[in-house]
C-alpha positions as CSV (number, residue, x, y, z in Angstrom):
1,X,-0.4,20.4,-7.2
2,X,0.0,18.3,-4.2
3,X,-0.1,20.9,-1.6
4,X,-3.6,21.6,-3.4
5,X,-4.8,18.4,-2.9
6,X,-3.5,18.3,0.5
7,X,-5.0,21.7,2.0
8,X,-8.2,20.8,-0.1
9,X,-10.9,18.3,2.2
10,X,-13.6,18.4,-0.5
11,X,-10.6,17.2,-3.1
12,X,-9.5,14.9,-0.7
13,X,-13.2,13.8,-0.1
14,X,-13.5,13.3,-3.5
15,X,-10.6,11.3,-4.4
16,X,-11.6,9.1,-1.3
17,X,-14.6,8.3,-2.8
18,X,-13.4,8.1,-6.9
19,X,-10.5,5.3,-5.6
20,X,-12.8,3.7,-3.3
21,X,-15.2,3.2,-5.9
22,X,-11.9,1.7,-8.4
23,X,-11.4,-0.5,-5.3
24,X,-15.1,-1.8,-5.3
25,X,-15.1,-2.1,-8.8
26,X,-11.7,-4.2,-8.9
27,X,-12.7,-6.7,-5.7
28,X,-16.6,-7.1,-8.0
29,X,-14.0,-8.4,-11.3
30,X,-11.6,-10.2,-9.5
31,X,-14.5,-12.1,-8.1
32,X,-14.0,-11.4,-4.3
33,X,-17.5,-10.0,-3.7
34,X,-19.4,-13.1,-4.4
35,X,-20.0,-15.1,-1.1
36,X,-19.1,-18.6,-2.6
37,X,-15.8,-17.2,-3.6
38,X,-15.4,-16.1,-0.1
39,X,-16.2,-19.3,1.5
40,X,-14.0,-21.2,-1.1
41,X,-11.4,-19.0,0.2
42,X,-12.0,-20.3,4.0
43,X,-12.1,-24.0,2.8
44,X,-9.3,-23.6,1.1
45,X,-10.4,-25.0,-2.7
46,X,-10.5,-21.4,-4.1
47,X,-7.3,-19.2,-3.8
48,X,-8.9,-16.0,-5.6
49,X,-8.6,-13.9,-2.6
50,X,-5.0,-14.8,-1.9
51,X,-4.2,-13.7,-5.2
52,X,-5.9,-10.8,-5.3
53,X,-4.4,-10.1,-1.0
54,X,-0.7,-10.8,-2.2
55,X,-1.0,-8.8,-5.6
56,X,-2.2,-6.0,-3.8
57,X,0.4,-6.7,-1.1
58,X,3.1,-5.8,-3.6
59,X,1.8,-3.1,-5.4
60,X,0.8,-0.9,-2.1
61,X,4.7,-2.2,-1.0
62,X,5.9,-1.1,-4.3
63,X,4.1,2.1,-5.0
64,X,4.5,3.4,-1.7
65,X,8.2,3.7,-1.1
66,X,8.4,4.8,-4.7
67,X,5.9,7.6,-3.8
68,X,8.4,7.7,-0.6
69,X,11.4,7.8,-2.4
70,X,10.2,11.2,-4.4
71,X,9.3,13.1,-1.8
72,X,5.4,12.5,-3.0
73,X,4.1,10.6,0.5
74,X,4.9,10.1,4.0
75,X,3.5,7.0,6.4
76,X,2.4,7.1,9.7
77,X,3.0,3.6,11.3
78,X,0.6,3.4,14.1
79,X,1.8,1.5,17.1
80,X,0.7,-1.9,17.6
81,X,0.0,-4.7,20.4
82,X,-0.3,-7.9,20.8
83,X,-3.9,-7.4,22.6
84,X,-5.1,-5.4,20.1
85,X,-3.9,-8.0,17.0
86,X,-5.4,-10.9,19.0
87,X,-8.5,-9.0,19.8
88,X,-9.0,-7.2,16.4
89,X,-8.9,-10.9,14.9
90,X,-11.2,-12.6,16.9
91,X,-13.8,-9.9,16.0
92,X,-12.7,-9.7,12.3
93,X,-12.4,-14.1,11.9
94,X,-15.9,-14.5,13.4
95,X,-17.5,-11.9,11.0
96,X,-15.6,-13.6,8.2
97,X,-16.4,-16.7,9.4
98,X,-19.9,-16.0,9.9
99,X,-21.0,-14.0,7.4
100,X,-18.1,-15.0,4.4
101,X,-17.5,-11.2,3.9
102,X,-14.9,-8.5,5.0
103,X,-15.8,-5.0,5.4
104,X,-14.4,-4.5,1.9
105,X,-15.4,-7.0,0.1
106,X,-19.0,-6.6,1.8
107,X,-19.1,-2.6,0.6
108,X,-18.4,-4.5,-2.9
109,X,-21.2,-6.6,-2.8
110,X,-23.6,-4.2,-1.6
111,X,-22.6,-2.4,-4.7
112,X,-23.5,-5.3,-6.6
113,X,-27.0,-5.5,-5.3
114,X,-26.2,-8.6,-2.8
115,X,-29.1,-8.5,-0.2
116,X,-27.3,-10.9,1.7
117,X,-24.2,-8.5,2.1
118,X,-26.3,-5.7,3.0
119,X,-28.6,-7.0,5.2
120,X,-26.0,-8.9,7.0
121,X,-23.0,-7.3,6.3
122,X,-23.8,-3.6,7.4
123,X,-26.0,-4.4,9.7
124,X,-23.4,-6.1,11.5
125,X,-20.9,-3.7,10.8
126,X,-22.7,-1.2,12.6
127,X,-23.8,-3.0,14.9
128,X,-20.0,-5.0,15.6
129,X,-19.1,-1.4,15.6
130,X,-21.6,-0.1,18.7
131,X,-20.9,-2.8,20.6
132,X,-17.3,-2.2,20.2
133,X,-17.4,1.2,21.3
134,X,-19.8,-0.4,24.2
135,X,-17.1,-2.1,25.9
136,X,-14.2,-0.8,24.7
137,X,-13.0,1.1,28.1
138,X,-13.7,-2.6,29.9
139,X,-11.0,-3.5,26.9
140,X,-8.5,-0.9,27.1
141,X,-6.2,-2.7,29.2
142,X,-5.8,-6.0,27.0
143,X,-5.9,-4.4,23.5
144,X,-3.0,-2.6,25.0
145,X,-0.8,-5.5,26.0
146,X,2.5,-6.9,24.5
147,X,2.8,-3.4,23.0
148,X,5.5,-3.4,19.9
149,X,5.1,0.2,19.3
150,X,5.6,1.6,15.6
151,X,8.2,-0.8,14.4
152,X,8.6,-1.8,10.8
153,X,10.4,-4.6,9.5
154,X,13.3,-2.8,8.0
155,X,13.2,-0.8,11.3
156,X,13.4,-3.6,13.1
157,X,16.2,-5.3,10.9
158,X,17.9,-1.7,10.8
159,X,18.0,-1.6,6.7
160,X,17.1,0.3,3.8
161,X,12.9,-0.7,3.2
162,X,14.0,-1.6,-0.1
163,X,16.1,-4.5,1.2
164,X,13.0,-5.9,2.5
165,X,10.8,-4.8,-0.3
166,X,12.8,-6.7,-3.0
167,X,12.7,-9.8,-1.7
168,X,9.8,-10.1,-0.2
169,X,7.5,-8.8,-3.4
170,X,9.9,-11.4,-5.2
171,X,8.7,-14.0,-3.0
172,X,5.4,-13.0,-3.1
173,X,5.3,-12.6,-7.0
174,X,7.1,-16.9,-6.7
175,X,4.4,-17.9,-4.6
176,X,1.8,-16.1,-7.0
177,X,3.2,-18.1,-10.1
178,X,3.3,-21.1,-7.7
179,X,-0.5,-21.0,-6.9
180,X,-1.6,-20.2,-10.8
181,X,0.3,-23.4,-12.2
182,X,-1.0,-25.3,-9.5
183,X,-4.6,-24.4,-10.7
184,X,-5.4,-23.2,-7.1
């Protein structure tokens, strides 16, 4: 079944859009397509997105290197840099900042009819994109400095993932509790 799916682009195409419509769905429940949750979130007095960032933290963790361990998935760590991290979070912090959406969360919104989200939101994802791909040969050289490669933390630590994956999503699943009593 899952060499159909993989040799399959319309399946794939399809499933693409089926999950990306659960994720749009999920983010407009949780409440992290509404611009005042967003901007709680930056002043720190809402903690909705962290929640809903950390949960899903340690189910991708999780369910990946379950899917992993059965033979049912591969990853394909793509190789990083200091540049490009810096870089990639200027642009991404003074959209956020600006605008009180992500990409995700402002596809969710649009969904939900926000005008604000679509007018500002994809506008200025297509256009943060353009201008990207403007001066991106002028930016080649720093987005490629400090490069780390394709490491992973249990690459890096030489151990099984699982020996990072245990106590970490325990940790994360602390901090979670931690937030919740605290009424953040």
């Amino acid at each position: 079944m899952l060499k159909t799916l993989q040799s399959s682009r319309y399946v794939q195409l399809c499933l693409g859009l089926l999950t990306g419509i659960i994720f749009g769905f999920l983010l407009q429940k949780g409440g992290a397509t509404r611009y005042d949750v967003i901007i709680g979130q930056l002043l720190l007095t809402d903690f909705t997105v962290v929640k809903i960032m950390l949960s899903a933290v340690v189910t991708g963790m999780i369910g990946l290197h379950i899917l992993k361990s059965a033979g049912l998935a591969r990853s394909h760590i793509k190789s990083g840099s200091f540049g490009s991290s810096v870089i990639g979070g200027l642009i991404f912090g003074v959209g956020f900042g600006i605008l009180g959406y992500c990409p995700g969360t402002v596809a969710g919104a649009v969904g939900q009819g926000s005008l604000d989200a679509l007018c500002g939101g994809v506008v200025g994802i297509l256009v943060g994109a353009w201008l990207f791909a403007t001066v991106y040969p002028k930016l080649k050289t720093i987005l490629g400095k400090g490069n780390f490669g394709d490491v992973t933390l249990p690459g890096l630590l030489k151990v099984n993932a699982w020996v990072v994956i245990a106590p970490v999503s325990a940790a994360i699943v602390v901090l979670l509790f931690w937030i919740q009593r605290r009424g953040l």
